[in-house]
C-alpha positions in Angstrom: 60.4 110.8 51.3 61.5 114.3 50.6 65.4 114.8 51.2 66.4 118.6 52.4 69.9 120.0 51.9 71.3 122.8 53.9 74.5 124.8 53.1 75.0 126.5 56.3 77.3 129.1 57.4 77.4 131.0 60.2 74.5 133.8 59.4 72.2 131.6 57.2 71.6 128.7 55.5 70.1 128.1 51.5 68.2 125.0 52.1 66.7 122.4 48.7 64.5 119.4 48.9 65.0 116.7 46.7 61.7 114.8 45.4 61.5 112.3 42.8 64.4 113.6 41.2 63.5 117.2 41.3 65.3 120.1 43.5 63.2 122.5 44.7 65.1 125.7 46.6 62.9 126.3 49.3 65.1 129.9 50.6 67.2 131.3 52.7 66.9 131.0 56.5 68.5 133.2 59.0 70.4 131.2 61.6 68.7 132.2 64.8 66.6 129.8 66.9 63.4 131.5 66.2 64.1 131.4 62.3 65.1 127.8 62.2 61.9 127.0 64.2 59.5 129.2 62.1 61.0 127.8 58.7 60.7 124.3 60.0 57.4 124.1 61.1 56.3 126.0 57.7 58.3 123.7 55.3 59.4 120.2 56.9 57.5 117.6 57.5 57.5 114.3 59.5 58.0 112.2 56.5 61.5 114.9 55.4 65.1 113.8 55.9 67.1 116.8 56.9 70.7 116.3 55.4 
């Protein structure tokens, strides 16, 4: 299971995942509806825990 992290405020958020003890920064996503819904269909998966 891959663990995300989001820092959010209120124009965007820097989101990690944590995997077997690695952090990965996966960017910087816009927070708009649309954005959050494009970045999570390109980067999550079923299997992710969003934090």
């Amino acid at each position: 299971m891959r663990i995300i992290g989001m820092d959010i405020n209120r124009v965007a958020a820097e989101v990690v995942s944590l995997l077997d003890g690695e952090i990965v920064k996966l960017g910087r996503v816009q927070m708009l509806r649309n954005k959050l819904e494009e970045f999570a269909r390109r980067e999550l998966t079923h299997d992710d825990h969003v934090v």
